[in-house]
C-alpha positions in Angstrom: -129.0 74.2 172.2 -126.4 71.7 172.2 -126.3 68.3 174.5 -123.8 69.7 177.2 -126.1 72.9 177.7 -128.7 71.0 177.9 -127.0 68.9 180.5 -125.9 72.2 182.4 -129.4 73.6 182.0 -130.5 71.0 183.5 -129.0 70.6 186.4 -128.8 74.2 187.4 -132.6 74.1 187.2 -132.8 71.0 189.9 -130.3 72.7 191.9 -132.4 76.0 191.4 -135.8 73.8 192.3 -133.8 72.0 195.7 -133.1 75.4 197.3 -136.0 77.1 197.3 -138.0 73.6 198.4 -134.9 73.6 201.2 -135.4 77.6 202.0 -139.1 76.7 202.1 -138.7 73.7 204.6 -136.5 76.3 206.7 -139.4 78.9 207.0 -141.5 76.4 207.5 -139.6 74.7 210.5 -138.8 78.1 211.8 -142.8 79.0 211.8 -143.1 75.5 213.6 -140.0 75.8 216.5 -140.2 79.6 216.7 -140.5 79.4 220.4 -137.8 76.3 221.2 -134.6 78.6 220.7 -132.4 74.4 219.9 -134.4 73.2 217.8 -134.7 76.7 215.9 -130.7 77.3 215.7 -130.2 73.8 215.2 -132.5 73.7 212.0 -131.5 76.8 210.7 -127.7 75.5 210.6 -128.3 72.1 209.0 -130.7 73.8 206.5 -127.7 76.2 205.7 -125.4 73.5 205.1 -127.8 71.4 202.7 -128.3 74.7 200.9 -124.6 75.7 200.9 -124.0 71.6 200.5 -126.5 71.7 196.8 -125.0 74.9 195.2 -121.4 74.0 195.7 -122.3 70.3 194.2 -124.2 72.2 191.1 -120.9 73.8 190.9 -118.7 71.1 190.5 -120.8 69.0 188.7 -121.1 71.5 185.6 -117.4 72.2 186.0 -117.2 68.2 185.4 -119.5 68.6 182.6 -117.2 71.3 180.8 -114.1 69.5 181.6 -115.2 66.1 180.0 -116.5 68.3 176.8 -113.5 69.3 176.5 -111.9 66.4 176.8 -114.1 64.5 174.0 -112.8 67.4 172.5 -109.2 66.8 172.5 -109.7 62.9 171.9 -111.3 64.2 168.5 -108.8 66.3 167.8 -105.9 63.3 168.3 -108.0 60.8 166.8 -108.1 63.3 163.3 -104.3 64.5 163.7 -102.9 60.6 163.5 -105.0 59.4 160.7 -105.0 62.1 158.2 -100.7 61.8 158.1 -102.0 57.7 157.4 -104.1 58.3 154.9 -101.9 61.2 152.9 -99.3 58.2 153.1 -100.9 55.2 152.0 -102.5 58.0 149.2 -98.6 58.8 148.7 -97.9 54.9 147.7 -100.8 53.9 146.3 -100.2 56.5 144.0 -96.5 55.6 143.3 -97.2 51.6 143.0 -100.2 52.9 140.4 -97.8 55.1 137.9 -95.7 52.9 135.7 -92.2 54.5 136.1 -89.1 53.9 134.2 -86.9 53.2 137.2 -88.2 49.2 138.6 -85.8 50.0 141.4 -88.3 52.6 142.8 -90.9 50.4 142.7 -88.9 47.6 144.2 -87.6 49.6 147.2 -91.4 51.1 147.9 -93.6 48.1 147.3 -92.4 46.4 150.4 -93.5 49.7 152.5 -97.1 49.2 151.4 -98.0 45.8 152.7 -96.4 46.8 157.0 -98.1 50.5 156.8 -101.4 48.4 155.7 -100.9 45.9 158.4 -100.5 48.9 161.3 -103.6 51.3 159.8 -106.4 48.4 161.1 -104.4 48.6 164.4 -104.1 52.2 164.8 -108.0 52.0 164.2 -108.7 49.8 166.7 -106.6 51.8 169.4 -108.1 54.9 168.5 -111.7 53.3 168.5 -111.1 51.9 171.9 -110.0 55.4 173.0 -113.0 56.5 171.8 -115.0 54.2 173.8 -113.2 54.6 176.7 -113.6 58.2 176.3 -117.5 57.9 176.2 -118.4 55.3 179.1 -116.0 57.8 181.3 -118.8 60.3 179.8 -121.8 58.4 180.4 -120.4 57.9 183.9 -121.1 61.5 185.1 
């Protein structure tokens, strides 16, 4: 069972647990003001609406759960798409710098390359580790 059903298990379970100790409350203040007709109606309609009031929150609240996954998800999924092109790149010119070719001009024109995509890969880190971050205390906040 992974974290999120866990979370979703849960919280279905205390919603589940809060109904039937607010369906028991109602029987019980129905056995109690069975004969004052107010107090009976009035009771029975604001234990409707805490009942009503728990399930739709349970609702929403997993729906939040799945759409944050999902999210984390996606983050992932950006996160791995920009830095594999990075590293086939900086692969792609190490590997050039490395080979001893005939033509110095190749070299020449490339060398300069390496040095500015180095100098943007720690930044691209960074942003994408404060994504990440941002990503999870936005998590931790449901």
């Amino acid at each position: 069972m992974t974290r999120r059903q866990k979370t979703i298990a849960f919280f279905v379970t205390l919603c589940v647990l809060l109904v039937t100790a607010a369906v028991s409350l109602n029987v019980g203040w129905i056995l109690i003001s069975g004969r004052r007709l107010a107090a009976l109606v009035f009771g029975m309609v604001l234990f409707g609406l805490i009942i009503a009031g728990l399930i739709v929150y349970t609702v929403f609240l997993v729906m939040e759960i799945k759409r944050n996954e999902e999210h984390d998800s996606f983050i992932n999924a950006v996160t791995h798409e920009l830095k594999t092109p990075i590293a086939s790149i900086r692969l792609y010119l190490e590997t050039l710098q490395s080979r001893a070719s005939a033509a110095t001009s190749t070299t020449a024109v490339r060398a300069p390359e390496s040095p500015g995509f180095s100098r943007r890969t720690p930044a691209l880190s960074t942003w994408l580790t404060v994504l990440c971050r941002r990503s999870a205390s936005a998590s931790m906040l449901l």
